[in-house]
C-alpha positions as CSV (number, residue, x, y, z in Angstrom):
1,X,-18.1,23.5,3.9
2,X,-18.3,20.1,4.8
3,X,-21.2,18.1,6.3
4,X,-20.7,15.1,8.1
5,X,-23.6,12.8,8.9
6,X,-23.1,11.0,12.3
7,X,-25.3,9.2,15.0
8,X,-23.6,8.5,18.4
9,X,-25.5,5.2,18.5
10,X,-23.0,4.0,15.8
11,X,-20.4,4.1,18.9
12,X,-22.8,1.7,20.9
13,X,-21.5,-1.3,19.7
14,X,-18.2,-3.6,19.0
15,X,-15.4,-4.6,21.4
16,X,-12.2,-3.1,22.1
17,X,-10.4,-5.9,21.4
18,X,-11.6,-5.9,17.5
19,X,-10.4,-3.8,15.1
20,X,-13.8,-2.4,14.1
21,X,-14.2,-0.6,17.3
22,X,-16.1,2.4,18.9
23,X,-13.3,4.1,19.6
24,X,-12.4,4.9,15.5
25,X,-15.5,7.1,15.7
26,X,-15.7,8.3,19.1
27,X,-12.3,9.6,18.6
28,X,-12.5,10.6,15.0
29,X,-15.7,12.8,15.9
30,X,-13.7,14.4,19.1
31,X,-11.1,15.4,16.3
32,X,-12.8,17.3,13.9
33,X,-15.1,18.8,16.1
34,X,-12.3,20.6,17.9
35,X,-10.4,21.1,14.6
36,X,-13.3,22.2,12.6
37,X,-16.0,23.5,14.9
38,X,-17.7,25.4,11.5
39,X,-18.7,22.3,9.9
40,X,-21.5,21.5,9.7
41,X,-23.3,17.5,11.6
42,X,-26.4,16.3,10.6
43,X,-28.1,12.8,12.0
44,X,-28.8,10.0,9.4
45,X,-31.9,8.4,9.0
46,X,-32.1,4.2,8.7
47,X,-32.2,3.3,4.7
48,X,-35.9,1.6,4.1
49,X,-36.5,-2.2,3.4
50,X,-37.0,-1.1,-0.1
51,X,-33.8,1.2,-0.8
52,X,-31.6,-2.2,1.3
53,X,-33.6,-4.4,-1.0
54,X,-32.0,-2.9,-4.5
55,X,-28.7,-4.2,-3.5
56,X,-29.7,-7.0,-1.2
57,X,-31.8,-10.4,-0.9
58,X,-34.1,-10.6,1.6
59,X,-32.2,-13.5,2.9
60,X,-29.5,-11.6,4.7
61,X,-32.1,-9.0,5.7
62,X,-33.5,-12.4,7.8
63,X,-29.7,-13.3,8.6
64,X,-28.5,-10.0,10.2
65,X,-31.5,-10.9,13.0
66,X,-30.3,-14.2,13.8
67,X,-27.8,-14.1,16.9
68,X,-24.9,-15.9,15.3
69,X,-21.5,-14.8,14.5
70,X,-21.0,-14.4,10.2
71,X,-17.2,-15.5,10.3
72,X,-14.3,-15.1,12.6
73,X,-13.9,-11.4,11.5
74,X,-17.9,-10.4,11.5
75,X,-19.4,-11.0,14.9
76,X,-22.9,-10.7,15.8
77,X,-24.0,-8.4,17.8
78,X,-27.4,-7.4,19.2
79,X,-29.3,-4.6,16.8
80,X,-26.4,-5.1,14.2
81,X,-29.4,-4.9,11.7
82,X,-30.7,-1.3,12.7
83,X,-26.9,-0.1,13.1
84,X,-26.4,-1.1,9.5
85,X,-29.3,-0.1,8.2
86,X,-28.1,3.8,9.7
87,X,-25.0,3.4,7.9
88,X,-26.5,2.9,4.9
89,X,-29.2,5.8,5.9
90,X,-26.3,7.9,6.5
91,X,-24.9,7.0,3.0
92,X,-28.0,7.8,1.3
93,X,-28.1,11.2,3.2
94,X,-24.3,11.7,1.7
95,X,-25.7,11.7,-1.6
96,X,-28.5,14.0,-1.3
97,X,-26.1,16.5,0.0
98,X,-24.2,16.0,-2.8
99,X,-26.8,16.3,-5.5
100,X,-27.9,19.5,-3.8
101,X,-24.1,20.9,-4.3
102,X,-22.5,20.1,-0.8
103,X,-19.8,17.3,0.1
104,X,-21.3,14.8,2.5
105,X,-19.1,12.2,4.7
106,X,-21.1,9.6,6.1
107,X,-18.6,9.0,9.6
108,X,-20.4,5.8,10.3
109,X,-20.0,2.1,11.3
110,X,-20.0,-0.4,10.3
111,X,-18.5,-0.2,6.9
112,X,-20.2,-1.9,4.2
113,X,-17.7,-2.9,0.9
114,X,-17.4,-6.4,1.4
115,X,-21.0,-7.1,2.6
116,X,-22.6,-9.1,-0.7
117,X,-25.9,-9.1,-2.2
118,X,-26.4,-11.9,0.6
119,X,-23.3,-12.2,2.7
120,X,-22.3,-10.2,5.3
121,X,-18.5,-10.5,5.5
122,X,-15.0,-8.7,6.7
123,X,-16.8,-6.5,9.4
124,X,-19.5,-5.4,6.8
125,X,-23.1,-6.1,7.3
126,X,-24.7,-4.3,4.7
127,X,-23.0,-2.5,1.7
128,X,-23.5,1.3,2.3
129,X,-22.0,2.5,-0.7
130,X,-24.0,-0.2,-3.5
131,X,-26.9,1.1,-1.6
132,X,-26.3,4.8,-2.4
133,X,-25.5,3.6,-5.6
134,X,-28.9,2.2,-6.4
135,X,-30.5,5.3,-4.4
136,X,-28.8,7.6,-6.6
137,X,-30.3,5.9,-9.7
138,X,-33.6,5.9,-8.3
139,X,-33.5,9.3,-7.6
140,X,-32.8,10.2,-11.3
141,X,-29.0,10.1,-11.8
142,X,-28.5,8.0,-15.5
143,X,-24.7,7.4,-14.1
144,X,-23.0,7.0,-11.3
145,X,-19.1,5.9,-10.1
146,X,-17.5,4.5,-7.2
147,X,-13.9,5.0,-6.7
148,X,-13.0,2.8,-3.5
149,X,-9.4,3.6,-2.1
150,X,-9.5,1.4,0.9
151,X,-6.9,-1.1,1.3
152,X,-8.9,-4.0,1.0
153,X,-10.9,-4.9,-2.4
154,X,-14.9,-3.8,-2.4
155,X,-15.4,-7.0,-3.2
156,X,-18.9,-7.1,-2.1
157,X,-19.6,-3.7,-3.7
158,X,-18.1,-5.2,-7.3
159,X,-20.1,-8.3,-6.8
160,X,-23.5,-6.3,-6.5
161,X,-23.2,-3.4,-9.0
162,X,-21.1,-5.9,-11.6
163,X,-24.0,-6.1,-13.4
164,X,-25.4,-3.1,-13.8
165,X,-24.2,-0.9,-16.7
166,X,-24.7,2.3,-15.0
167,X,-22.5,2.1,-12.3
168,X,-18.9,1.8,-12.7
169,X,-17.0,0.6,-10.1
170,X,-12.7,1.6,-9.6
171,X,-11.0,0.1,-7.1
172,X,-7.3,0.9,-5.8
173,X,-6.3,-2.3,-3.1
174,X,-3.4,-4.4,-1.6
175,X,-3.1,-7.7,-3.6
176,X,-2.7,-10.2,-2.3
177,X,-4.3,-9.3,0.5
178,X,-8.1,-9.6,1.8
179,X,-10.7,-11.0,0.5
180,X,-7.9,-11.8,-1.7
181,X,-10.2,-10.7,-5.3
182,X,-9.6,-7.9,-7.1
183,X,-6.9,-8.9,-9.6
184,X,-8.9,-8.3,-12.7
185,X,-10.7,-6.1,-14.4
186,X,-13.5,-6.8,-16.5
187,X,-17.4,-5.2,-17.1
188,X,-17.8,-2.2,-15.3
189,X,-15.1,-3.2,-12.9
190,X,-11.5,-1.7,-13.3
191,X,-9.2,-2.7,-10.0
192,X,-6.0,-1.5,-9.7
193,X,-3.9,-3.6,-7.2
194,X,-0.7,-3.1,-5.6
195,X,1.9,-5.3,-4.0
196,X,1.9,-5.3,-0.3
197,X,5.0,-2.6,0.3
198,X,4.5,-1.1,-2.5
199,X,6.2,2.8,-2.3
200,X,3.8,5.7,-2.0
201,X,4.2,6.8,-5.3
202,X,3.1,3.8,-7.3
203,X,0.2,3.3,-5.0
204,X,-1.0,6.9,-5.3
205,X,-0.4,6.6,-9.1
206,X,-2.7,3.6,-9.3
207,X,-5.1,5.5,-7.3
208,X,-5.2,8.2,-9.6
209,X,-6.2,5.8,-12.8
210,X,-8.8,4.1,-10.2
211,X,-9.8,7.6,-9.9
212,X,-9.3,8.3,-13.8
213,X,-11.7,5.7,-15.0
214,X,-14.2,6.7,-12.8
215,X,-14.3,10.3,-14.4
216,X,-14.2,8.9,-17.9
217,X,-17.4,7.2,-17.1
218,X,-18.8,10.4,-17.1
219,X,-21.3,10.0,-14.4
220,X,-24.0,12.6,-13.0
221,X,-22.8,11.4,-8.8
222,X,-19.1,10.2,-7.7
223,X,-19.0,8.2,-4.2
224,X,-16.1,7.2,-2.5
225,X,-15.4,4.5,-0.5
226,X,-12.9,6.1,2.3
227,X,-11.3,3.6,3.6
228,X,-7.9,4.9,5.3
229,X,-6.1,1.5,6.5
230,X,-3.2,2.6,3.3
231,X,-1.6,4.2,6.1
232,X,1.8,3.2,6.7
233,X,0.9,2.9,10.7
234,X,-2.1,0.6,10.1
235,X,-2.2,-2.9,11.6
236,X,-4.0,-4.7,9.5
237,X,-2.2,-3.8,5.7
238,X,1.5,-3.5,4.6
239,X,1.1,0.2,2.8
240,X,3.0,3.0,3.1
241,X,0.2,6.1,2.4
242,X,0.8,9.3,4.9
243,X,-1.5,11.5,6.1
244,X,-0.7,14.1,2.9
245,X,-1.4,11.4,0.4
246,X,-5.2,11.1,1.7
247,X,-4.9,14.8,1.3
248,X,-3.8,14.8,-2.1
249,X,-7.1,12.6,-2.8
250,X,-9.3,14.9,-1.3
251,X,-7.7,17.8,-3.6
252,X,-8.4,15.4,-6.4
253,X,-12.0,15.4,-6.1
254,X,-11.9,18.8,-5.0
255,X,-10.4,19.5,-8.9
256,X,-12.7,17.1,-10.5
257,X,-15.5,19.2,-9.2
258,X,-18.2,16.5,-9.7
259,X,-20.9,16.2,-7.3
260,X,-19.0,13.7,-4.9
261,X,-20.5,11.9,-1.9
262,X,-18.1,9.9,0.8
263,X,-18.4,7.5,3.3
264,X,-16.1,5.9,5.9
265,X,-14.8,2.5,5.6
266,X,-11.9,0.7,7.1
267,X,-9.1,2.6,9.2
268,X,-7.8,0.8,11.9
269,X,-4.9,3.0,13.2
270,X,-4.2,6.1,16.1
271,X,-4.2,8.1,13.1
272,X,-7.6,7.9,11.8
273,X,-8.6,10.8,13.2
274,X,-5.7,13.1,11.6
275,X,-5.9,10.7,8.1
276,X,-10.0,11.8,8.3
277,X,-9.4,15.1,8.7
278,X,-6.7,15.9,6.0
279,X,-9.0,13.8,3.8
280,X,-12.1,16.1,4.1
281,X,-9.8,19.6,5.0
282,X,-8.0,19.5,1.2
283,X,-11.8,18.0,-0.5
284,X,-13.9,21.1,1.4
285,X,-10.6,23.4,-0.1
């Protein structure tokens, strides 16, 4: 059964006119709770100064308060800190569920994989998943994996765990395409891009290696970046994904059978409700 880890506050913030919005949870929570009303919710606590500070420098910490727009993309807006610093929380509660046995989603905002070790960036403020990362470590995990099927390169996530031979980051993206990284592979860092229009089947195929060398790691805790803006319908990319192929990755990791901790990232479509749900449906079996 699944657990999903949600704060309405997350939907007090944004415009409608950005493609971040309120509405992608507001109508994404609706969904599954009339679709699934057995799962189970649970409300995140904020991620601590010390657990932000494993993936971050203090300076953005200090940046995040100041009330100036990060780039065209990234707006400021008032509190972004604290809603940030929930996501993460809510990441960090996705892999305790998973290390006690359970599948955790984190359906949060903002998303986190391009935020740096001192940049916020590309709608992302802090990086959730690097965060749980370096939680998961803390809490005694010798290995852990991050297989990030969004659209858009993790570049911020890669950036931040590059370094650090216990985490292996794999990556399935559009290239070219935003940030526009993510055409090699080197370290711990395996990306597998596609060409914008590339058919379904070659884009789930390099999903699956992404996916692949993240089990060969071996690791003791798998977390996903789930970002669904693959989908043929979504604004922002040139994909072609349908709402069976983010099934068919939630089977995967339901095969795998490793403990496996998820968190929402981009999505910008109608669809992200049903894309969510077939997601999570196939994973929870």
């Amino acid at each position: 059964m699944v657990t999903l880890i949600f704060d309405k506050a997350a939907t007090e913030f944004g415009r409608d006119d950005h493609p971040e919005q309120p509405a992608r949870l507001i109508n994404t929570q609706a969904y599954l709770l009339d679709k699934h009303p057995e799962w189970v919710w649970m409300k995140p606590r904020s991620a601590t100064p010390e657990e932000i500070l494993r993936a971050h420098r203090p300076e953005l910490l200090e940046r995040l308060r100041r009330p100036m727009d990060f780039d065209p993309d990234t707006p400021y807006y008032p509190a972004i800190d604290e809603h940030a610093r929930r996501a993460a929380g809510a990441a960090i509660a996705a892999v305790d569920l998973a290390l006690g046995g359970r599948e955790g989603f984190s359906l949060m905002r903002p998303p986190g994989h391009h935020a740096s070790a001192t940049k916020a960036m590309g709608f992302c403020y802090l990086n959730s998943i690097a965060i749980a990362a370096e939680y998961a470590l803390a809490m005694g995990c010798e290995r852990v994996a991050i297989w990030d099927f969004d659209a858009h390169h993790g570049n911020g996530t890669e950036e931040i765990v590059s370094t650090n031979k216990r985490i292996r980051f794999a990556s399935v993206h559009e290239y070219p395409g935003y940030p526009g990284t993510g055409n090699i592979s080197y370290g711990n860092a395996f990306n597998f891009p596609v060409l914008p229009g590339t058919t379904s089947e070659e884009h789930i195929a390099a999903a699956n290696q992404a996916l692949d060398r993240a089990f060969q790691f071996n690791p003791d805790l798998l977390l996903v970046s789930a970002g669904f803006d693959a989908f043929i319908e979504d604004p922002l990319t040139d994909m072609n994904l349908e709402v069976e192929d983010f099934a068919g990755f939630g089977k995967r990791l339901r095969e795998i059978g490793l403990p496996t901790a998820a968190i929402l990232e981009g999505g910008y479509s109608r669809q992200l409700p049903i894309l969510v749900e077939a997601f999570l449906a196939a994973w929870a079996g």
